[in-house]
C-alpha positions in Angstrom: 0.0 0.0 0.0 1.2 3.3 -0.5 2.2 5.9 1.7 1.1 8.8 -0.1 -2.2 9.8 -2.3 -1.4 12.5 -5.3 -5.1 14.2 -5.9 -5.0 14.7 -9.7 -9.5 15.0 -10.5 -10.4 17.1 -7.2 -14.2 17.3 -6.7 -15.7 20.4 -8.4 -18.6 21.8 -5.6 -21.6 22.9 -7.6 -21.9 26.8 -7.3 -24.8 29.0 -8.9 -22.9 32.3 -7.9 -19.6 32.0 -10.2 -17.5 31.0 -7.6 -15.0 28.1 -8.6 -14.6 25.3 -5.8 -12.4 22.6 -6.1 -12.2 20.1 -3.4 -8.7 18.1 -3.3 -8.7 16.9 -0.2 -12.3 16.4 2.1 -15.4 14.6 2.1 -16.7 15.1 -0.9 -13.6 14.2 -3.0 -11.8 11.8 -0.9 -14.0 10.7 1.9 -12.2 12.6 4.7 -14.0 13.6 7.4 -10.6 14.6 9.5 -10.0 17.6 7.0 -10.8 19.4 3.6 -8.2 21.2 1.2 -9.9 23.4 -1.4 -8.7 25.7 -4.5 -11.1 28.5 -4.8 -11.6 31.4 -7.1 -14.2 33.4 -5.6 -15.2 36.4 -8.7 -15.7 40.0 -8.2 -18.6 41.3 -6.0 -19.3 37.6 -4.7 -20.4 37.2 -1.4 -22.4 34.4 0.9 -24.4 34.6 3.6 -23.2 35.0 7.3 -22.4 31.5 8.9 -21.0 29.7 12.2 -19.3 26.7 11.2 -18.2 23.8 13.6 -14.8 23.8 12.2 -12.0 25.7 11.9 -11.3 27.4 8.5 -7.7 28.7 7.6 -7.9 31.1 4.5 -4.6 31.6 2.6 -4.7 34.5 -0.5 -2.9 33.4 -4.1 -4.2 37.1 -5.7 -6.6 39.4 -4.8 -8.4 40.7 -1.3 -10.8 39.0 0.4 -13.5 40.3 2.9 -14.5 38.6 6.1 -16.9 40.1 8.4 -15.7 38.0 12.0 -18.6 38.7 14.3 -18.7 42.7 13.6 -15.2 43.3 12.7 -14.2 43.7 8.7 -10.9 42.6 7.5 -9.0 42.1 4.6 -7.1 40.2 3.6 -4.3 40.8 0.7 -1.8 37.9 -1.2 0.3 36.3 0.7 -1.3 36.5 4.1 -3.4 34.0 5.7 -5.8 34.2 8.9 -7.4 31.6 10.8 -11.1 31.5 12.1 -11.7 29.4 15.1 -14.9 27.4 14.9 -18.2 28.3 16.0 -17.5 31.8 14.9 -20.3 34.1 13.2 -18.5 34.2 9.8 -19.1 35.9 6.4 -17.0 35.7 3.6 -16.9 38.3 0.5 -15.1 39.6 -2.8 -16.9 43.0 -2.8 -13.8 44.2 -5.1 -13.1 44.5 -8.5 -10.8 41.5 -9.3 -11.2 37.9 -8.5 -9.7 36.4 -5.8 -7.8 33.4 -5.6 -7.1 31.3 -2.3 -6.9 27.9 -0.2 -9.1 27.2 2.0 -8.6 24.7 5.2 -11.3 23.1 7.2 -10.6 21.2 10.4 -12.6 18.8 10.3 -13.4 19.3 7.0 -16.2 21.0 5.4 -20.0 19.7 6.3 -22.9 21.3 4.4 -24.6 20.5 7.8 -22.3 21.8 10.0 -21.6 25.6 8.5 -25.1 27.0 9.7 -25.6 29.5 6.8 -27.9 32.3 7.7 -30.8 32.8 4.9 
């Protein structure tokens, strides 16, 4: 058995809102419920609704700025820098800018449709 997995097809998440979500590592690409490795390219002026997630999320920018509003404080977050957002956090995530932005996002445990509590 090997020791090591190389994630060539990662899962593309179905998005209606233009955002590109691409899955290498989690539990919809590789049945991994310990943790979930995505690519994301989230386009200009894209946002989601406010959540609390019971996981962790570490954000790390490729190019652009992204917006996260972490209970009422904004930030922003430029290439190259990364933040962490300890779970059970009010949460929402944005690209209100004029560029796309390009980053990785972390979950730990991985991402659960049933366990990000999206506000409608």
């Amino acid at each position: 058995m090997k020791k090591y997995f190389i994630q060539n097809t990662p899962f593309i998440v179905p998005t209606n809102d233009g955002k590109l979500i691409e899955e290498h590592h989690g539990k919809a690409s590789t049945d991994n419920a310990e943790i979930s490795i995505a690519h994301m390219v989230a386009p200009p002026k894209w946002s989601e609704p406010f959540q609390t997630p019971e996981f962790e999320e570490y954000t790390y920018v490729i190019k652009g700025k992204k917006q996260f509003i972490i209970e009422e404080e904004i930030i922003i977050l430029k290439a190259g820098q990364s933040i962490k957002i300890e779970k059970n956090t009010r949460v929402q995530y944005s690209n209100p800018f004029d560029e796309p932005c390009e980053y990785i996002a972390i979950c730990k445990p991985a991402f659960d449709f049933t366990k990000v509590h999206r506000e409608e």
